[in-house]
N, C-alpha and C positions, 0 to 999 in steps of 0.2 A: 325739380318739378317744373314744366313746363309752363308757361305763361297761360291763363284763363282768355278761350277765345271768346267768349262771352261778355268779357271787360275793357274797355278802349284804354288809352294811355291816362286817362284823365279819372279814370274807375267808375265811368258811365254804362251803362247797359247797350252791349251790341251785336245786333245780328250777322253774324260771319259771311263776309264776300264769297262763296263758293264758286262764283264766275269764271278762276280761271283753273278749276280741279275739273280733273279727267271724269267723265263719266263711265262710270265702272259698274259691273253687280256688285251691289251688295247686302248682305242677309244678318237678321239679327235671331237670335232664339233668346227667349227668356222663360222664365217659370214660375211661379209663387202656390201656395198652398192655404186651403181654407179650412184648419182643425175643429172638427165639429164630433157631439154625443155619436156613438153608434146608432143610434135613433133615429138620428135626422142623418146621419148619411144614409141607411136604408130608405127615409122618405125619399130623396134625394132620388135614390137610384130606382125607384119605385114607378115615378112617373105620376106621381099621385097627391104630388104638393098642391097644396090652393092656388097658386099660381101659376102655375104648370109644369114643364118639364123645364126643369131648370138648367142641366145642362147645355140641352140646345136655346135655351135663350140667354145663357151666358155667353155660351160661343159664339153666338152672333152678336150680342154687347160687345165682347172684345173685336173683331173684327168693324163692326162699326169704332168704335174707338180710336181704333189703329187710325182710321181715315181720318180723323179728326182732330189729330195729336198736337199740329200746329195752331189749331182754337182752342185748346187748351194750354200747351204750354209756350209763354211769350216768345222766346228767340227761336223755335223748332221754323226750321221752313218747313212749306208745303211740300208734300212729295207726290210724286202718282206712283203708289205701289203697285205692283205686280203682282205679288200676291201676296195673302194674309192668311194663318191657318191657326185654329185657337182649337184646343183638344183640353178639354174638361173630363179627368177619368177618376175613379175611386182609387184612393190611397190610403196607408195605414192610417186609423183616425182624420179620413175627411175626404176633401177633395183635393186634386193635383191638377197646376191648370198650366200650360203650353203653349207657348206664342210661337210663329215665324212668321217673320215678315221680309219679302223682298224687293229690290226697285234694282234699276239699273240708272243712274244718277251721280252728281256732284257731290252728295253728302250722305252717310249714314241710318239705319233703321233703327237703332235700339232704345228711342224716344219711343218709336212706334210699338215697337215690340213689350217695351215695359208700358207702357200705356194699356194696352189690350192686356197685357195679365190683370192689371191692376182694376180693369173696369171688370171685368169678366170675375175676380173675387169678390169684387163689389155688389157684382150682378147675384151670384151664389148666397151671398150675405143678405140681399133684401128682400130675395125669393122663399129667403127659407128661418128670417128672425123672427115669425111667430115660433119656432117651433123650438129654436135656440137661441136664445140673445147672445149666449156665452161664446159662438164660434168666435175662433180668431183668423186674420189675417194673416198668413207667415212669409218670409224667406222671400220675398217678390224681389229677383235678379236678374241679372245678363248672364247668360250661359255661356256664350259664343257669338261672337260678328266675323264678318270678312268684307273683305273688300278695303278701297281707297286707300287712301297713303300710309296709315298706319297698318294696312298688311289685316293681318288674323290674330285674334285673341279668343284662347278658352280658356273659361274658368277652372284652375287646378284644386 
């Protein structure tokens, strides 16, 4: 296993030099799921929640999200993505939620990418726990990256 770039020689916290990496496209997809009653996924897809349409203001929670990744986690640089797409659709028992994120850049999206599933079930979960408390949160991963020095990676 390779040395943690996150950790200096000294086992201090640090944020990675990407100064002298190529700027490259590159794109992250990730996915996670929100298991909920038959119930409340019907409210869900209804249009008809107390709060309102849940999917489209998940999907823009996660894309807000994405943009915000390095305010929330410590060592993530800033990126200026290019674009962010979050796709919230009905799945067996719940919702299924979708990230892509891309930049053309010195380092990596898949901070970005799991960030925006993750707010975006979150988002699902606070729109709609009068109606379920019991949803869960599942499976929130990396699908797929490309770009920069480590080339492509899918999930097998």
């Amino acid at each position: 296993m390779s040395r943690l770039t996150h950790i200096d020689e000294t086992g201090r916290a640090n944020m990675v030099d990407v100064s002298a990496k190529a700027v490259t496209t590159r794109e992250a997809v990730a996915e996670g799921f929100v298991r909920m009653s038959a119930e409340t996924l019907a409210l869900a897809l209804s249009g008809d929640a107390k709060k309102g349409d849940v999917r489209a203001t998940a999907e823009i929670a996660g894309i807000m999200a994405a943009k915000k990744t390095s305010d929330l986690i410590p060592l993530c640089h800033p990126l200026a993505l290019s674009k962010v797409e979050v796709r919230v659709e009905p799945g067996d028992g719940g919702l299924s939620v979708m990230a892509r994120v891309r930049t053309a850049g010195q380092t990596g999206v898949e901070m970005e990418a799991l960030t925006a599933v993750s707010v975006a079930c979150l988002t699902v979960y606070d729109m709609l726990k009068a109606a379920d408390k019991a949803m869960t949160i599942e499976a929130v991963r990396l699908i797929k990256k490309s770009g920069g020095k480590s080339g492509d990676w899918v999930r097998s």
